[in-house]
C-alpha atoms as one frame of an Amber mdcrd trajectory, in Angstrom:
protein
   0.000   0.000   0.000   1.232   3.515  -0.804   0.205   6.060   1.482  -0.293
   9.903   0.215   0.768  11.723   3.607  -0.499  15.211   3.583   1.395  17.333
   5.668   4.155  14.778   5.926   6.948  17.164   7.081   4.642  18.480  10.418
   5.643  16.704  13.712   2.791  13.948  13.266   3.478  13.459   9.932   6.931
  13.015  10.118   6.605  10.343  12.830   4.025   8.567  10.020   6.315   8.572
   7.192   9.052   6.551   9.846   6.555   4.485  10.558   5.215   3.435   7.224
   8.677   2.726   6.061   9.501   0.830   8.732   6.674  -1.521   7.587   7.510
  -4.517   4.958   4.000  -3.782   3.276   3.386  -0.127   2.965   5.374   2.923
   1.722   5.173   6.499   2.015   4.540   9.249  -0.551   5.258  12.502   1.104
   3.205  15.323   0.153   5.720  18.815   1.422   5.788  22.484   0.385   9.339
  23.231   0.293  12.360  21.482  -1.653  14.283  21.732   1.659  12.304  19.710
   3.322  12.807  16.750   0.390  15.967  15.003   2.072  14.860  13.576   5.282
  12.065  11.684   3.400  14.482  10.372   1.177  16.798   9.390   3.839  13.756
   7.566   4.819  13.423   6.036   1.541  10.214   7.768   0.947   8.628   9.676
  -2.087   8.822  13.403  -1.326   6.371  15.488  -3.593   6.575  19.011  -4.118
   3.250  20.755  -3.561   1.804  23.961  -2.201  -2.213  23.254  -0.403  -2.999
  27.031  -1.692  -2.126  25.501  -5.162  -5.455  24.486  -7.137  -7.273  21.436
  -7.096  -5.580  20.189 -10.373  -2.089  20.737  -9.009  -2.684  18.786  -5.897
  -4.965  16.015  -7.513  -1.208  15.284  -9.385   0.479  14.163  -5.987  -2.368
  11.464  -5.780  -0.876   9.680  -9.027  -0.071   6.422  -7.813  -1.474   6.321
  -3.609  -3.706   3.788  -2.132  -4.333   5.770   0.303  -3.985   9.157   1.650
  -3.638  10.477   5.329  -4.227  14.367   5.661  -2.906  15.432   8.831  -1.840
  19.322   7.495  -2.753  22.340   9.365  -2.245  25.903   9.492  -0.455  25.879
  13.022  -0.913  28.543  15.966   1.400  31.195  14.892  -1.052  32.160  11.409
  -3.993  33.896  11.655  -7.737  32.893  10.588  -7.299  33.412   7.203  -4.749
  30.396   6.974  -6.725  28.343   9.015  -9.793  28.548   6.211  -7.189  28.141
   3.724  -5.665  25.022   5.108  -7.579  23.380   7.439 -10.404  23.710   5.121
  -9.759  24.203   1.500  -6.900  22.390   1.250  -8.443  19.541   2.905 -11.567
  19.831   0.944  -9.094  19.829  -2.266  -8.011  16.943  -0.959 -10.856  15.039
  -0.450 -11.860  15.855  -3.725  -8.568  14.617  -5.384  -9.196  11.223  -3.842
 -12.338  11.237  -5.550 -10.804  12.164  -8.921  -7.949  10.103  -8.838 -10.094
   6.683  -7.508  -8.087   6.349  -4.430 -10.580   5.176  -2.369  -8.917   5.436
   1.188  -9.174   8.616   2.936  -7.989   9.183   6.625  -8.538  12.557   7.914
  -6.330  14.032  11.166  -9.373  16.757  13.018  -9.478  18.400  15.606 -10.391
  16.883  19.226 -14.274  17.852  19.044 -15.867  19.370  16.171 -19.459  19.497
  16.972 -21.348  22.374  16.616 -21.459  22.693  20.631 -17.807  22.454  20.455
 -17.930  25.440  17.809 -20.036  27.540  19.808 -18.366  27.204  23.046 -14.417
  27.963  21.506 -12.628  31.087  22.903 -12.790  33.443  19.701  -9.259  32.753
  19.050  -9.691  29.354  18.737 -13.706  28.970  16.860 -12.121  29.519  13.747
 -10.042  26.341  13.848 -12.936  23.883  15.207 -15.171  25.498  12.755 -12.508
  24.632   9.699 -12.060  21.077  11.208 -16.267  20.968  11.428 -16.904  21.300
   7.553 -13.967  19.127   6.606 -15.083  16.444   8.298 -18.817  17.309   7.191
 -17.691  17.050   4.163 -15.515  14.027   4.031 -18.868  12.133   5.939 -20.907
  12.936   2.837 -17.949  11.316   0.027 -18.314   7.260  -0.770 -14.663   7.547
   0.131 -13.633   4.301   2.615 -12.990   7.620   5.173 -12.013   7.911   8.980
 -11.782  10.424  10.900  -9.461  11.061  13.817  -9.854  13.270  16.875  -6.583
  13.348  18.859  -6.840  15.247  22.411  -4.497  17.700  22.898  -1.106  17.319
  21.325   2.797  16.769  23.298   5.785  16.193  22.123   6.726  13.852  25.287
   7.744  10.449  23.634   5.263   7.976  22.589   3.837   5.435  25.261   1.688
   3.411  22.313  -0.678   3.145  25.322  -4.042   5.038  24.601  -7.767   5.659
  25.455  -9.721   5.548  21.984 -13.827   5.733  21.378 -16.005   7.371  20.262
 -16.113   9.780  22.730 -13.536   9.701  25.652 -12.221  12.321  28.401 -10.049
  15.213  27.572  -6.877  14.871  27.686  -2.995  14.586  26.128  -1.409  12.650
  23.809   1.904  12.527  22.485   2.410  13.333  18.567   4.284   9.895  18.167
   1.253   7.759  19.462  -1.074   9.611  17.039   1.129   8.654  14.106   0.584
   5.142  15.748  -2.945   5.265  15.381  -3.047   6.582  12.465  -0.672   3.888
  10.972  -2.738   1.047  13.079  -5.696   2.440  11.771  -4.671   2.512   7.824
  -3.818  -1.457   8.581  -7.462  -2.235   9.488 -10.255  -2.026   7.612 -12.785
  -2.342  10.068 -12.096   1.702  10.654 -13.696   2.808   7.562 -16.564   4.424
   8.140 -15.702   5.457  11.730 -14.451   8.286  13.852 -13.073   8.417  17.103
 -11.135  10.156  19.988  -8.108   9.703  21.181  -6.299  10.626  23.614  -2.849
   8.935  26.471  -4.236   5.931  28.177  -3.664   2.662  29.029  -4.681   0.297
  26.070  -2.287  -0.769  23.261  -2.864   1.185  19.812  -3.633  -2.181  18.268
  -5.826  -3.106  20.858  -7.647  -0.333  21.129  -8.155   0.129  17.067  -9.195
  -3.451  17.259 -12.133  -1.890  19.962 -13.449   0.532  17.825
């Protein structure tokens, strides 16, 4: 399998490509903005393609030439302002989606944010609304594709190392988790098929990533 990892050079992503690679079965296509960024995912042996999420839908629909699967797990980050987080955390992934569509690859596994409910939207500090409400209509939107979609809703991210212990459902407690264990999931959760169709929350706990997965 040949996994289309969007945002591959973010601190998730990065752990995902490792991951991937490390498996006998699956390889990495790693979707990045900047040439720079290009050797440590050939270090890794993976595919590093060149492409900007602002670009249009026909430029990015070319990185999907060749996936089985695609992971977006891209994001604006907390130093840009609204603006980026529509164009990002919503367009691009919307783009995205609709690439997969296009191009017939039929696996789609989407990185959110920890609750995107409409509750959730109306109860964000004002800094933060903007963000839920981004990760709210990309996920709306992914729900309503034929795609074999999940969605993932990771607590709040650390960069402590990675326990592979967790507490997944589809609703759980608030809480942490470290960056490495959601690449974990998400790599656990690209290996079984009984996730499509599903989304779920995640967060540190005490339940192996493949055990847990296998809960769901």
């Amino acid at each position: 399998m040949k996994v289309l990892v969007v945002g591959a050079n973010g601190q998730v992503g990065k752990h995902l490509v490792k991951f991937i690679q490390d498996t006998e079965h699956m390889e990495a296509k790693a979707m990045i903005r900047k040439e720079e960024q290009a050797s440590y995912f050939k270090d890794l042996g993976a595919e590093p393609v060149i492409v900007d999420l602002e670009s249009g839908p026909d430029t990015i629909a070319e990185a999907f030439d060749g996936v089985d699967a695609v992971v977006f797990t891209a994001g604006s980050g907390p130093n840009t302002g609204p603006d980026k987080t529509m164009m990002i955390d919503l367009d691009a992934a919307v783009k995205t989606i609709e690439a997969a569509k296009h191009k017939g690859v039929k696996r789609y596994v989407m990185i959110s944010s920890f609750d995107t409910t409409r509750e959730a939207i109306q109860s964000a500090p004002e800094s933060f609304a903007p963000y839920v409400v981004a990760k709210h209509y990309a996920d709306d939107w992914l729900r309503k594709t034929d795609l074999d979609h999940t969605i993932i809703h990771p607590g709040m991210l650390n960069n402590e190392g990675g326990t592979g212990q967790v507490e997944a459902a589809e609703t759980v407690e608030r809480g942490e988790i470290p960056r490495e264990d959601v690449a974990r999931i998400i790599l656990e959760t690209l290996q079984n098929d009984s996730t499509i169709g599903k989304e779920f929350q995640v967060v540190g706990g005490s339940t192996s990533v493949e055990d847990a997965v296998k809960s769901l």
